[in-house]
C-alpha positions as CSV (number, residue, x, y, z in Angstrom):
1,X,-34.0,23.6,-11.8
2,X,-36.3,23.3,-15.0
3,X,-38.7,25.9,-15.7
4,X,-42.2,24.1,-15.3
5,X,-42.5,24.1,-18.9
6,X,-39.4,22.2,-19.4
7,X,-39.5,19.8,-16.9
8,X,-43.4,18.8,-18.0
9,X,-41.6,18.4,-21.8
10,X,-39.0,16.0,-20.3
11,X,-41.7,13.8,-18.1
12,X,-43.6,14.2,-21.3
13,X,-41.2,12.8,-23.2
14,X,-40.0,9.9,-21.4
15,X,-43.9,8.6,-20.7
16,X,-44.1,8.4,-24.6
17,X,-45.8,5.4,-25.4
18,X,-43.8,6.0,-28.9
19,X,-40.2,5.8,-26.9
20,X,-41.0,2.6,-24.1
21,X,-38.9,0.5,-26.2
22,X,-36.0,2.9,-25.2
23,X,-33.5,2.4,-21.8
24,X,-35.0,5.0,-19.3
25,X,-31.7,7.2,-19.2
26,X,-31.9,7.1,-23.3
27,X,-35.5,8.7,-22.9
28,X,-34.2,11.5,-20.2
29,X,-31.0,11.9,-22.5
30,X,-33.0,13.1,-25.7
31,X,-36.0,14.8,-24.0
32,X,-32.6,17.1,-22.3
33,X,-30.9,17.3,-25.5
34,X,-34.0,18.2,-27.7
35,X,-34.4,21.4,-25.2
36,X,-30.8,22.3,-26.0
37,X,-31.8,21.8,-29.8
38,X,-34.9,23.7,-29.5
39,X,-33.0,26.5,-28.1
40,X,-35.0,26.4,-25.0
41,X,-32.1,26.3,-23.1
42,X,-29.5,29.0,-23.4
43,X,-26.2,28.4,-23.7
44,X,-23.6,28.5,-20.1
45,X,-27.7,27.8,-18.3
46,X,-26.8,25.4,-15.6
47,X,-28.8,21.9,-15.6
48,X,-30.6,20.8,-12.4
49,X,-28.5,18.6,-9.9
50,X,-29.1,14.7,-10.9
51,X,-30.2,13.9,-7.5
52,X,-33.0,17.0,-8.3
53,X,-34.0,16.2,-11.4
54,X,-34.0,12.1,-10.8
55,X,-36.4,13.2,-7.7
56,X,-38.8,14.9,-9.9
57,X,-38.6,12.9,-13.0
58,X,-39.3,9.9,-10.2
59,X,-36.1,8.1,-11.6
60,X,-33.2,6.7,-10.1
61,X,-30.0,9.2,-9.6
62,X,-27.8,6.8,-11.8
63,X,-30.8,6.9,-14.7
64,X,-30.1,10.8,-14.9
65,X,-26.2,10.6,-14.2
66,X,-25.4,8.1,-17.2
67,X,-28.1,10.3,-19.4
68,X,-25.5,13.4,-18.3
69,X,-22.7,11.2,-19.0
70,X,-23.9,10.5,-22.5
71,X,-24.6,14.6,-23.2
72,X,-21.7,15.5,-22.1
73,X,-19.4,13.0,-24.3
74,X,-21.7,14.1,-27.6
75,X,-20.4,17.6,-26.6
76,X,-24.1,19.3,-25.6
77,X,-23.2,19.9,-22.1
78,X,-19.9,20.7,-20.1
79,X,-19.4,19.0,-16.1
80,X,-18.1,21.1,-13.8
81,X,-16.0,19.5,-10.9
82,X,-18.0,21.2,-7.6
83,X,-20.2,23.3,-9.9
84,X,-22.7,20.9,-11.5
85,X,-23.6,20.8,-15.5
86,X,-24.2,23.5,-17.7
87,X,-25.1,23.6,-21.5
88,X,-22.1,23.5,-23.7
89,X,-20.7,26.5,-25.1
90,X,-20.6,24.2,-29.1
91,X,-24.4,24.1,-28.7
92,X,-24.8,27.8,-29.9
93,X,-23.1,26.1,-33.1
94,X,-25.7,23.8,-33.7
95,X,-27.4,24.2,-37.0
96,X,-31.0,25.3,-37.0
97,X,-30.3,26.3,-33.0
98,X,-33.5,28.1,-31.6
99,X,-36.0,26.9,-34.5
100,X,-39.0,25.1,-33.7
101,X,-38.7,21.6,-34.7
102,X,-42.3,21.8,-37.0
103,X,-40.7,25.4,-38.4
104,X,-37.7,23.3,-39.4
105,X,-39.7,20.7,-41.1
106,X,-38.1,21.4,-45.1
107,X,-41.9,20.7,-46.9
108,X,-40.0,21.6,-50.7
109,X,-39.8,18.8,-52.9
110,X,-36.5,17.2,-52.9
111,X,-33.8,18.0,-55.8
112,X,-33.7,14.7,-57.4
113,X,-30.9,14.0,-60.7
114,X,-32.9,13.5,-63.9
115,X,-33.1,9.8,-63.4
116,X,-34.8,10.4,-60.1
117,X,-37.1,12.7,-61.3
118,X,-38.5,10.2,-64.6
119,X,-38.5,7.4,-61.8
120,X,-40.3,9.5,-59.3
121,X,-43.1,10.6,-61.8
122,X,-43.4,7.4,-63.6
123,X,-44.1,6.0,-60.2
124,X,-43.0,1.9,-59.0
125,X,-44.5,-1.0,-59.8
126,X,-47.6,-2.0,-57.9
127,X,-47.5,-5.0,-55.6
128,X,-50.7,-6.7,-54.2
129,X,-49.3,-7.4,-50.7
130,X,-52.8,-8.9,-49.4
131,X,-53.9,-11.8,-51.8
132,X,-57.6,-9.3,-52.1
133,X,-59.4,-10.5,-55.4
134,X,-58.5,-9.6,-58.0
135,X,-55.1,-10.0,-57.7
136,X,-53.0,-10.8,-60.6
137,X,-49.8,-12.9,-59.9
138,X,-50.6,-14.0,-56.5
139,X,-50.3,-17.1,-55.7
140,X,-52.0,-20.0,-53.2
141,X,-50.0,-20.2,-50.3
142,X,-52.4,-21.6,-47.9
143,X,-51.7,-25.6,-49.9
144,X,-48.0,-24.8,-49.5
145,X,-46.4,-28.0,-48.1
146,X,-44.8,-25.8,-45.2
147,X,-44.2,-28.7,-43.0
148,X,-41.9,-30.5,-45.6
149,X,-39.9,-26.8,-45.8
150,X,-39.6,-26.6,-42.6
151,X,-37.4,-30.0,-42.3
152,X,-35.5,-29.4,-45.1
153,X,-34.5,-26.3,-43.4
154,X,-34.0,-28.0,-40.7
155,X,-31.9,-30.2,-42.2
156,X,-29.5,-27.1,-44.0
157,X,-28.8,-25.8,-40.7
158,X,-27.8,-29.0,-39.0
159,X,-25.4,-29.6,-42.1
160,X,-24.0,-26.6,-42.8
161,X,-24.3,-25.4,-38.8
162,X,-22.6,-21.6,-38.7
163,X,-21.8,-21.5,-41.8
164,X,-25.1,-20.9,-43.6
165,X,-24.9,-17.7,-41.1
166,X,-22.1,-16.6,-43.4
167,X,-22.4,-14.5,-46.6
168,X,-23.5,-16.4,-49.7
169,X,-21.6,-16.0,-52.6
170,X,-22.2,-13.7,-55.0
171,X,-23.5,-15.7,-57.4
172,X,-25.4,-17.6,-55.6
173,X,-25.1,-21.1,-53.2
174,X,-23.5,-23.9,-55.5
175,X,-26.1,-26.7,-54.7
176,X,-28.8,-23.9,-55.9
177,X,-27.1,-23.7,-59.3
178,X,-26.8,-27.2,-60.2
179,X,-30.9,-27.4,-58.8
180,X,-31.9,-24.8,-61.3
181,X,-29.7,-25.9,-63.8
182,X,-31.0,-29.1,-63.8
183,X,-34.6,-27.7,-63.5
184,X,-34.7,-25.6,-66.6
185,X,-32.9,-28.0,-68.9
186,X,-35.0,-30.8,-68.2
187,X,-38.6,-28.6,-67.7
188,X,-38.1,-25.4,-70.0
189,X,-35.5,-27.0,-72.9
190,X,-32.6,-25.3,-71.5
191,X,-29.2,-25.2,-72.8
192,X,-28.0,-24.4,-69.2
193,X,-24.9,-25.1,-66.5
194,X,-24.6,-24.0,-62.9
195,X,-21.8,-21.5,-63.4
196,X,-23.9,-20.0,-65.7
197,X,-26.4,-19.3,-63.0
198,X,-26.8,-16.0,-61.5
199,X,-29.3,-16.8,-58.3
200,X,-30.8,-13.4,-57.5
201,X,-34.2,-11.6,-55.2
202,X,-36.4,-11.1,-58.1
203,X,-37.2,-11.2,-61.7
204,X,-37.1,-7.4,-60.9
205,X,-33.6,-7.2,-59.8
206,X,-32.8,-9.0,-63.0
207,X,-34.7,-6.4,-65.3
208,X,-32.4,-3.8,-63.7
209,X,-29.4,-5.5,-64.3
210,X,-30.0,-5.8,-67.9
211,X,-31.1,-2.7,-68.4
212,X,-27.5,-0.9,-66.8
213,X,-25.7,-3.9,-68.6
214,X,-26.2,-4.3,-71.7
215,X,-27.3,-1.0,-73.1
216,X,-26.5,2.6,-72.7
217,X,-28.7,5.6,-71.9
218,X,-30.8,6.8,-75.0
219,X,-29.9,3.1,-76.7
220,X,-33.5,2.0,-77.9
221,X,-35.0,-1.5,-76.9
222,X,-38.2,-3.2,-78.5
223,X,-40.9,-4.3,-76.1
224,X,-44.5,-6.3,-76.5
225,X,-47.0,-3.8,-76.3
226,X,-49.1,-4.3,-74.6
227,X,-46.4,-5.7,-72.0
228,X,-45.2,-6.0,-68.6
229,X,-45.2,-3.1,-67.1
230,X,-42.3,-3.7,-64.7
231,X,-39.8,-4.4,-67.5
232,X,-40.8,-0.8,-69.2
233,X,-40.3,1.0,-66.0
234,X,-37.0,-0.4,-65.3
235,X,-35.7,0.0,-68.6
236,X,-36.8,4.1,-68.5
237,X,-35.3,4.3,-65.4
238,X,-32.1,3.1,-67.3
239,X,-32.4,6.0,-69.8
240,X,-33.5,3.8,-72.7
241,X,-35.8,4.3,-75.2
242,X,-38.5,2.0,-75.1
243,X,-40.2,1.0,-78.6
244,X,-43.4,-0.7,-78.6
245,X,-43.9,-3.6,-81.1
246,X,-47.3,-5.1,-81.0
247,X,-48.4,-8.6,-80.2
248,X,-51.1,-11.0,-81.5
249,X,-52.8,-14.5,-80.6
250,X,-49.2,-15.9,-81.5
251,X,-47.1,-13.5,-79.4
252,X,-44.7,-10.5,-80.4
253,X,-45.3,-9.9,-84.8
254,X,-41.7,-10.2,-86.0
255,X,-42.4,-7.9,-89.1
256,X,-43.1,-4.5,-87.0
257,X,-39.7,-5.9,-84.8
258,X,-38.0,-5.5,-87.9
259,X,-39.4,-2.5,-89.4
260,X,-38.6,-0.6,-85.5
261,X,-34.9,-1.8,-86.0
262,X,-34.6,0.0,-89.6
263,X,-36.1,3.5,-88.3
264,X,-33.6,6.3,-88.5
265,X,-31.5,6.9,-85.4
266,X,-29.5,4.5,-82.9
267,X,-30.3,0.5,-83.7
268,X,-32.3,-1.3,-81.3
269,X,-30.3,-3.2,-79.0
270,X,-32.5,-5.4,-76.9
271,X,-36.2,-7.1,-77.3
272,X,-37.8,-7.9,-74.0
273,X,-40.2,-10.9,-74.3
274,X,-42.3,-13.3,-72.0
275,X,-42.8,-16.1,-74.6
276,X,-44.4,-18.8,-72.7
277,X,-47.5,-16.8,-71.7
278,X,-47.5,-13.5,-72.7
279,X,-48.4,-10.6,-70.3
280,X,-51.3,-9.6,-70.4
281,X,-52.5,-11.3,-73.1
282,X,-51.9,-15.0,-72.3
283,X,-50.3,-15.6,-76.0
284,X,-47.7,-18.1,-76.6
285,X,-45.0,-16.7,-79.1
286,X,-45.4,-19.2,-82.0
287,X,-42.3,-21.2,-83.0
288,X,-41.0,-19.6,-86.4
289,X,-41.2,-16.5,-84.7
290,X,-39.0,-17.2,-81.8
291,X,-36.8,-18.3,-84.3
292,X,-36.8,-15.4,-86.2
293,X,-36.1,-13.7,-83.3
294,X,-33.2,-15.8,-82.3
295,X,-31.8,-14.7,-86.1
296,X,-32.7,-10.9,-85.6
297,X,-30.2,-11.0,-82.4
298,X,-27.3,-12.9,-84.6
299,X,-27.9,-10.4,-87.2
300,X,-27.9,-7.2,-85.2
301,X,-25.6,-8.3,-82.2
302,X,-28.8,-7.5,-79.9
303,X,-29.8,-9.3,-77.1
304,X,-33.3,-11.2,-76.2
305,X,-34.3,-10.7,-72.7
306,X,-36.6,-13.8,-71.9
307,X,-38.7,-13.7,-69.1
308,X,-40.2,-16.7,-68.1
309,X,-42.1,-15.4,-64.8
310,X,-44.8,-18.3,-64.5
311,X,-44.3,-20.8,-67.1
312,X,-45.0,-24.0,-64.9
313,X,-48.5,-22.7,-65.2
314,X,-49.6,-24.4,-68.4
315,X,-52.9,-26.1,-69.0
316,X,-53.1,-27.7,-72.3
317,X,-50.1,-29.9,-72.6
318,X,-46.5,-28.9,-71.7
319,X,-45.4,-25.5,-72.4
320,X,-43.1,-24.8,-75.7
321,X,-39.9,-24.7,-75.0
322,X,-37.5,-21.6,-73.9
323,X,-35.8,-19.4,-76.5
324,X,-32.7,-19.6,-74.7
325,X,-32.4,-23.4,-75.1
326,X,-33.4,-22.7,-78.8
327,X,-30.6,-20.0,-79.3
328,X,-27.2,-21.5,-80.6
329,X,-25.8,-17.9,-80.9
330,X,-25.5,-17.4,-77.3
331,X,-27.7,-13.8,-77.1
332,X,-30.6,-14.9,-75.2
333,X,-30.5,-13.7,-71.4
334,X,-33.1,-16.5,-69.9
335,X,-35.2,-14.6,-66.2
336,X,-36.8,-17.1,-63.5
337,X,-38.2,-17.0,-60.7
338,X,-39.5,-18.9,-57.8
339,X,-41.9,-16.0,-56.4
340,X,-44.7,-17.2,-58.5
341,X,-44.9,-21.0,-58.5
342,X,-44.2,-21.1,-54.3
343,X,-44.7,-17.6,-52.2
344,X,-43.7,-14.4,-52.5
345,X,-42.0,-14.3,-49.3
346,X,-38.9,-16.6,-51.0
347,X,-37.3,-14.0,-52.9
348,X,-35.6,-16.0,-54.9
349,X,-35.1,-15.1,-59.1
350,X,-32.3,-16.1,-61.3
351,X,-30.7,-15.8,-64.6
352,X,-29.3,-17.8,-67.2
353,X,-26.5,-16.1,-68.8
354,X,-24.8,-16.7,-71.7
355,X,-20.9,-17.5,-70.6
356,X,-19.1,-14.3,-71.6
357,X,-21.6,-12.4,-69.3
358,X,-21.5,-13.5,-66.2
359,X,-18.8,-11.8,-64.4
360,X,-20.0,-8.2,-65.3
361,X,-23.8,-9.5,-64.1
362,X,-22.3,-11.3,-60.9
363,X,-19.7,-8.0,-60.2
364,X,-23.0,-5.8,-61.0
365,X,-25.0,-7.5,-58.4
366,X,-22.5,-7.1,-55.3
367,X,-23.4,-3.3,-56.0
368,X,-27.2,-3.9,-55.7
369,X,-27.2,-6.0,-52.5
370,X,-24.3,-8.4,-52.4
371,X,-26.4,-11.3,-52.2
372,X,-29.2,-14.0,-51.6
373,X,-29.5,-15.0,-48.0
374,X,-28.1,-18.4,-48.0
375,X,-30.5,-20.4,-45.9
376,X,-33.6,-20.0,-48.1
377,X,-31.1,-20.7,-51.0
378,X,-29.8,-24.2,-49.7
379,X,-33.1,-25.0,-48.2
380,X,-35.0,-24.2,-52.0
381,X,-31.9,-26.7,-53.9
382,X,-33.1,-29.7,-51.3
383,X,-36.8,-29.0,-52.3
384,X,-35.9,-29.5,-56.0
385,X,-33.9,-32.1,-55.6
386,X,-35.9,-34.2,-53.5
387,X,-38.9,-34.0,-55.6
388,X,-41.1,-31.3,-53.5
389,X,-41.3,-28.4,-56.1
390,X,-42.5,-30.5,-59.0
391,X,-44.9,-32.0,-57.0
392,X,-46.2,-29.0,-55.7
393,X,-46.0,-27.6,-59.0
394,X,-48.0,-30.3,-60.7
395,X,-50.8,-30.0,-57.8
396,X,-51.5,-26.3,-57.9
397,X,-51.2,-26.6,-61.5
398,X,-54.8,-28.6,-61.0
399,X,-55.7,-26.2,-59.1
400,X,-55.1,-23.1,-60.9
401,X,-56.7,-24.5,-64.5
402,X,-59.9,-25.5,-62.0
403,X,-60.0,-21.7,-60.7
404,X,-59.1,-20.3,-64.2
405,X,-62.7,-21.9,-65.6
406,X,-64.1,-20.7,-62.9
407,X,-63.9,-17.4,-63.0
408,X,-64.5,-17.6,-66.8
409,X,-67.9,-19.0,-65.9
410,X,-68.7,-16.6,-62.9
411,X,-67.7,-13.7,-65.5
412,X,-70.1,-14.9,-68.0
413,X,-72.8,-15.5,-65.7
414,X,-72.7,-12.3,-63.6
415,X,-70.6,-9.9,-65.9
416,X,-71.6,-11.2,-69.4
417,X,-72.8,-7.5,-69.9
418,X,-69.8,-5.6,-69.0
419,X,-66.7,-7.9,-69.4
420,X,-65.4,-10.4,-72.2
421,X,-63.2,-13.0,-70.4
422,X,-59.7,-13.9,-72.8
423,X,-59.6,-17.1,-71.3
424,X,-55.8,-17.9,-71.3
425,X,-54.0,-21.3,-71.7
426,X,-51.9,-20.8,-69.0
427,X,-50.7,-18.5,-65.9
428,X,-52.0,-17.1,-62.9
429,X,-54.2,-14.1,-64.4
430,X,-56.8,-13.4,-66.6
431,X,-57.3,-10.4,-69.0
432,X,-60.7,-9.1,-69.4
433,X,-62.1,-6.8,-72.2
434,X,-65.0,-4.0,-71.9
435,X,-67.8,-5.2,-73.3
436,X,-69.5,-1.5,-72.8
437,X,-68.1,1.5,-72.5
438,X,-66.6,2.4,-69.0
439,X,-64.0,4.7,-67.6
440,X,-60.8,2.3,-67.0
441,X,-59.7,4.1,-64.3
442,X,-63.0,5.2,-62.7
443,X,-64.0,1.4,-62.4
444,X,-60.5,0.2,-60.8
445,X,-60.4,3.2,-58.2
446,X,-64.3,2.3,-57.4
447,X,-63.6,-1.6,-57.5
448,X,-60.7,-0.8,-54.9
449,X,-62.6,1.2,-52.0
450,X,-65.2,-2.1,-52.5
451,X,-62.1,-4.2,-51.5
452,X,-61.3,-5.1,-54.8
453,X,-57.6,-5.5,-56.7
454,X,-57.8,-5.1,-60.3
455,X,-55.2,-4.1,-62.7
456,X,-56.1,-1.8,-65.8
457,X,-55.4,-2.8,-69.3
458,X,-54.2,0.4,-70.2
459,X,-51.9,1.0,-68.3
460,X,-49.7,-1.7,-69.7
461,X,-50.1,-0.3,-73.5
462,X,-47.7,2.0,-74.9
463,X,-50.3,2.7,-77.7
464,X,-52.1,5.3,-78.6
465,X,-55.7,3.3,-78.5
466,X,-55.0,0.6,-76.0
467,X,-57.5,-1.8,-75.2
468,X,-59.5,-1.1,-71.7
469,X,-60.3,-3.7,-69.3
470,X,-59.1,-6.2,-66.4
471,X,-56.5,-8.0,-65.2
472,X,-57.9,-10.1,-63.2
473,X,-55.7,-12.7,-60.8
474,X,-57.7,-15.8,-60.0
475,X,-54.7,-18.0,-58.6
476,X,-54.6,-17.4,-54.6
477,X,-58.8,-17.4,-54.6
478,X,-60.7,-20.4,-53.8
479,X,-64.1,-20.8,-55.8
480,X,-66.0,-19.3,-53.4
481,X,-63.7,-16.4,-52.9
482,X,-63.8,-16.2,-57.0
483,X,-67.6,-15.8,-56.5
484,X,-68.3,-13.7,-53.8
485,X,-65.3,-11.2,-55.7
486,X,-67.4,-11.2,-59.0
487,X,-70.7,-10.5,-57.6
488,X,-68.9,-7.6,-55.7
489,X,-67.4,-6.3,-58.9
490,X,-70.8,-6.9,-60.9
491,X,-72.5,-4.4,-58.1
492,X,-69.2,-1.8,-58.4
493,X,-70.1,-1.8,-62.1
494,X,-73.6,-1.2,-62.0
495,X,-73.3,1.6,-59.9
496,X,-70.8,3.4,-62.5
497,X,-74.1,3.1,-65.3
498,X,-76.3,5.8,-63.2
């Protein structure tokens, strides 16, 4: 039999509240085996009978003979015809044999390649899984018409039965093309055609894919600075040199582009931009400098990476038009997505590619995750077509510009002394500037143990002198969650003047 001490560690183990999702004989199979690992039982030491141990595990004999079945074919005990079980000679050849399991425990940071390492330290980008104010780029899910998705899907799986079960292609469902297609050239000026459609997860997932794509490691690429911090962190994790080029009330300044494409050393290859409202800042990238823009990338063979992460989000007329449907040279990579303008949980971005570069993207993508799951794909081409997205579009839109003034107003009236709202014309977040002097990160660590989300300024500069303050989401808050959020943050502040 078990020594007391091992048979209390085998009841102990198989009354784990940790392990009840486990068959019984799994539990008694790994309790036994774990002894063997531990060393605490020797090699050639005969196992209690299964009728013996079953009685005083208070199990059935067949619960212990099929966990003895299962050691004995992973090789840690041997069965004896007429002389029981015993513990297998190959468990002496175990590695680690003998050492307690916390002494094994490797506590030394992990060797990681050089990419790892930057990627590790740099850290990922934050996501606000809880819609907490301040949030930026949350949206209102709570008006989402979720019964109308619900019969659409409905609808996918009675027409396409098993075979929406199957794999979707690669590039994404067909009827999802020709949807977004259709969406971006009649919404966003477009110049687009469903097999130039790469449907993807996230605007993410396209960052990355551009980043391996198109340019090499230590290949330099211009970026709005401030600017998206996502984007800069997926292009360092590429290798590349990311160059800052500064923006103003019109968007990325097209003479510092320039003048960063003429410094000494490898020609910049790529300029990231998010035209339609500029993040953080809210700008819209004025017309004759997209166009310039469009002539930079003829002129150097370079690439413009558009992203245009919540453009239906405009509240002063209709928003300008996309640089990839102004681009006649082919060069401008257009990045959508439908996590903003319905709910995060969709996970559903795309691209528009210019022709000649959509078989390395699509042959790219099978190496990231293969693809899209195709029922949220079929079920998101019937919402478009039938009508649902612009509507719901065109009612949060409303909402949003109602909320936007909102928390303008609340600012003024309860933070007037320590915050300048930059009220924008359009998306889903608002930057805020210091009107005092306070400790960026001292006020967003404080305003987060108060139950407050905010995201620093700084930390999306590449400057030198960046500009402190908020980001501050106001999309997925009602007024009075706006309100009771701003007199929370007006108390977190005053606390930080004694």
């Amino acid at each position: 039999m078990f020594k007391h001490a091992q048979l209390e560690s085998v009841k102990a183990a198989i009354g784990d509240p940790a392990q009840r999702a486990l068959p019984l004989h799994l539990r008694v199979q790994r309790a036994v085996r774990q002894l063997i690992l531990d060393g605490m039982l020797d090699v050639g030491r005969p196992l209690p009978a299964s009728r013996a141990l079953a009685t005083s595990l208070g199990v059935s004999r067949d619960t212990v003979e099929t966990a003895y079945g299962q050691l004995h074919a992973e090789g840690f005990i041997e069965r004896r015809v007429g002389s029981g079980s015993f513990v297998s000679e190959r468990a002496q050849r175990l590695p680690g044999r003998g050492q307690a399991r916390r002494a094994r425990t490797d506590r030394t940071a992990p060797r990681l390649s050089q990419r790892g390492s930057a990627l590790f330290q740099r850290g990922g980008v934050r996501d606000f899984p809880a819609p907490r104010a301040f949030a930026p780029g949350v949206p209102e899910t709570r008006n989402f018409p979720l019964q109308t998705w619900e019969r659409l899907e409905r609808q996918v799986l009675k027409a396409y039965g098993t075979r929406a079960l199957l794999h979707s292609p690669a590039q994404g469902m067909a009827p999802l093309r020709q949807a977004i297609a259709d969406y971006v050239n009649l919404e966003r000026g477009a110049r687009a055609t469903p097999d130039r459609v790469l449907v993807l997860t996230s605007s993410q997932q396209a960052l990355t894919l551009c980043a391996t794509l198109l340019l090499d490691a230590g290949e330099r690429i211009l970026l709005e600075d401030p600017g998206y911090h996502g984007a800069r962190k997926a292009f360092e994790a590429a290798g590349l040199q990311c160059v800052p080029v500064p923006v103003d009330a019109h968007g990325l300044q097209v003479a510092p582009l320039l003048e960063a494409s003429r410094q000494p050393g490898a020609p910049a290859r790529a300029v990231f931009l998010t035209p339609s409202h500029q993040f953080p800042t809210g700008a819209t990238l004025a017309l004759d400098r997209r166009l310039a823009i469009i002539d930079w990338a003829r002129d150097q063979q370079g690439w413009i990476i558009e992203d245009d992460y919540d453009s239906e989000f405009h509240y002063a007329g209709k928003p300008t038009a996309c640089v990839q449907g102004l681009d006649p040279h082919e060069r401008t990579l257009y990045i959508g997505t439908f996590t903003k303008s319905l709910f995060p949980g969709l996970r559903i971005g795309y691209m528009v590619l210019p022709p000649s570069l959509v078989a390395p993207m699509t042959a790219a993508r099978t190496l990231l995750d293969g693809h899209s799951a195709p029922i949220p794909q079929l079920t998101l081409a019937r919402f478009i077509e039938g009508g649902h997205f612009g509507a719901h579009v065109r009612t949060m839109r409303a909402v949003y510009a109602e909320r936007r003034d909102r928390l303008a107003a609340l600012i003024r009236k309860h933070l007037s002394d320590d915050l300048e709202p930059r009220v924008p014309a359009g998306g889903m977040q608002m930057p805020c500037v210091f009107a005092r002097a306070l400790s960026e990160p001292e006020a967003v660590d404080a305003a987060q143990r108060a139950g407050i989300d905010l995201l620093g300024l700084s930390t999306l500069s590449m400057s030198q002198a960046p500009t402190p303050g908020f980001l501050m989401g106001f999309a997925a808050h009602a007024p009075q969650e706006l309100e009771a959020g701003v007199k929370t943050l007006a108390k977190v502040l005053r606390s930080l003047r004694r």
